[in-house]
C-alpha positions in Angstrom: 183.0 104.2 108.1 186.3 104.5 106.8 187.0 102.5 103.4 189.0 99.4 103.4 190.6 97.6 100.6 190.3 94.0 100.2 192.9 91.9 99.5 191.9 88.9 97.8 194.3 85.5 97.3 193.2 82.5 96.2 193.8 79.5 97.8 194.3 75.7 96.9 191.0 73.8 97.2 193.3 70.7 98.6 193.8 73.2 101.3 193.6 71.5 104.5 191.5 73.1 107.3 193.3 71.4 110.5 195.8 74.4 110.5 192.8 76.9 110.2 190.6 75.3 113.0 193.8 74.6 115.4 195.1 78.0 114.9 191.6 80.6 114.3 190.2 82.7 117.0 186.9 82.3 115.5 185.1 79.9 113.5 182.1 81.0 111.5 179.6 79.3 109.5 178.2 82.0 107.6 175.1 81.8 104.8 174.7 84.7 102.7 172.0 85.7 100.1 171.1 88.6 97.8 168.2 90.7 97.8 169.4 93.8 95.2 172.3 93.4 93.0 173.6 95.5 89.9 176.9 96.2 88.4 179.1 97.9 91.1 176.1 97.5 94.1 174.7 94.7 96.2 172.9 94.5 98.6 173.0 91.4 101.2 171.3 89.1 104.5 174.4 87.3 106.2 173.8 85.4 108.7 176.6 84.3 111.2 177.1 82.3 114.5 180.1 80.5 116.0 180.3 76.7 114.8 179.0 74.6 117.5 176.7 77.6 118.7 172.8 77.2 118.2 170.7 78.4 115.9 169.0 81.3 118.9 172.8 82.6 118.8 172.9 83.5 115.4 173.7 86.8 114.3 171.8 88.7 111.3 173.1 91.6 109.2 171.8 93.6 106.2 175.2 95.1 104.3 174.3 97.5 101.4 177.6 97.9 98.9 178.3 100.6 96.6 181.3 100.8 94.5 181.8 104.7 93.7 184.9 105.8 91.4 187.8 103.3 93.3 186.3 102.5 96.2 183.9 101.0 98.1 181.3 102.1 100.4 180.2 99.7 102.8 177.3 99.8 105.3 176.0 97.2 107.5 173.7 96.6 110.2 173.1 94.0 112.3 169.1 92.7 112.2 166.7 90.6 114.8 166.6 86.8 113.9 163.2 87.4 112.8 163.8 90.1 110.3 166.8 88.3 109.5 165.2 84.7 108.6 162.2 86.8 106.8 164.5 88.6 104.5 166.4 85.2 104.0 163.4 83.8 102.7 163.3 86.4 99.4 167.0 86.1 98.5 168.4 85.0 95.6 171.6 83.8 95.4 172.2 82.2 98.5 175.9 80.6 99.3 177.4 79.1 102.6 180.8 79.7 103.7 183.1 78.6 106.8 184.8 81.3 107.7 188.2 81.1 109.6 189.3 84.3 111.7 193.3 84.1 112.5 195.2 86.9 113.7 198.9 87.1 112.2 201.0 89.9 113.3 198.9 93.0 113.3 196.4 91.8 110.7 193.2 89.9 110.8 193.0 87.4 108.1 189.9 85.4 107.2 189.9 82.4 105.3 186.7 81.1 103.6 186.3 77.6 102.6 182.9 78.1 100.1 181.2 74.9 100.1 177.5 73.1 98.9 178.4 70.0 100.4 181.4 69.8 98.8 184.5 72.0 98.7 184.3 74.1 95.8 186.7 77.6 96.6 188.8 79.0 99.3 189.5 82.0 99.3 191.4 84.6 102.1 191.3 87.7 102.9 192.9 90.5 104.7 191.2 94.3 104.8 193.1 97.4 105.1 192.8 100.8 105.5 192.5 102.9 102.3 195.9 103.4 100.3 197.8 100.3 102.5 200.3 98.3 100.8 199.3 95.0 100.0 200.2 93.0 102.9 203.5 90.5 103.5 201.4 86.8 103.2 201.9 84.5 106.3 203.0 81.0 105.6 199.4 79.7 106.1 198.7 81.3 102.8 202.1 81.7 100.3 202.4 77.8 101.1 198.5 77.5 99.5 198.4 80.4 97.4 197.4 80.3 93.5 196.2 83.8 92.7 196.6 87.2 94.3 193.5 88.9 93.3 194.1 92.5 91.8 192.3 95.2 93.8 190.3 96.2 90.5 189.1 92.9 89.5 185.4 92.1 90.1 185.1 88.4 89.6 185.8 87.6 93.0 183.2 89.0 94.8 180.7 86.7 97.4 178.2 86.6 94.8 179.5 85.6 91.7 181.6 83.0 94.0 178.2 81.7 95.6 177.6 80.3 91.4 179.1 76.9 91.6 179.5 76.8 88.3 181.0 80.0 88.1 183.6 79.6 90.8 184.9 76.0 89.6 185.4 77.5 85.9 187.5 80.4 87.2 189.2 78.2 89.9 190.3 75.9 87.0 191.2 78.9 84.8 193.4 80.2 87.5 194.8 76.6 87.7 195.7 76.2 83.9 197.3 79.0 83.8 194.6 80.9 81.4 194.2 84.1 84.0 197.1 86.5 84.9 196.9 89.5 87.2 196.1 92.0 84.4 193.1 90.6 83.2 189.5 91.8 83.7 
């Protein structure tokens, strides 16, 4: 698998979905959970399926995560629903996510709207091949955007995002002003 960067931008939590569910090609509700995790590795259950599909139509993966100098290895592969719901049952960390797939010019972007019941984050993303620029931002995110994530920066990840907690204290840090693009 070739290595991808991810670009990272923070959106608004006021963001309004209507544009995302008018315009997607795809909308996911996605639960994730952890079952190995350590500075720079992860490794994760997702499972996926189309909103409005059953629950026979979702989709299991196991993704493994490695960061090695300044990338990012990536492997994933999709499970049965039985393996699937059996390794959900042992992970930690568990967060649920709808995910919005829109296609803008030649990039896929994919908004996720991190929720417990309420709307806590929203976050998009766009991935690139290794050594892209960062990408120009389509309207549908400049006009919501309050952070562009550096490439570097760690704190953005699914699982530190799937700690409630965690995610409101660095949304409102990004809000107040308190975080910049050079800090770690």
């Amino acid at each position: 698998m070739p290595t991808e960067h991810e670009f990272k931008y923070v959106l608004n939590i006021v963001t309004n979905d209507s544009y995302f569910k008018k315009h997607c090609k795809k909308h996911l509700v996605i639960q994730q959970g952890y079952l190995a995790f350590s500075k720079g590795m992860t490794c994760r259950v997702r499972s996926s399926r189309e909103e409005g599909q059953l629950d026979r139509d979702t989709k299991w993966f196991l993704t493994f995560k490695q960061k090695v100098r300044k990338r990012v290895i990536e492997v994933e592969q999709q499970m049965d629903q039985r393996d699937g719901k059996d390794l959900w049952s042992v992970c930690v960390g568990k967060l649920k996510k709808d995910r919005y797939v829109v296609d803008n010019n030649d990039n896929t972007w994919e908004v996720d709207f991190f929720n417990n019941g309420n709307l806590y984050f929203v976050m998009a993303e766009v991935e690139l091949e290794e050594g892209s620029a960062r990408p120009e931002l389509p309207l549908f995110i400049s006009a919501n955007l309050l952070y562009e994530v550096p490439l570097t920066d760690d704190r953005f990840g699914n699982k530190r995002l799937g700690d409630v907690e965690y995610a409101t204290e660095i949304y409102n840090k990004i809000v107040q002003g308190e975080i910049d693009g050079n800090e770690n």
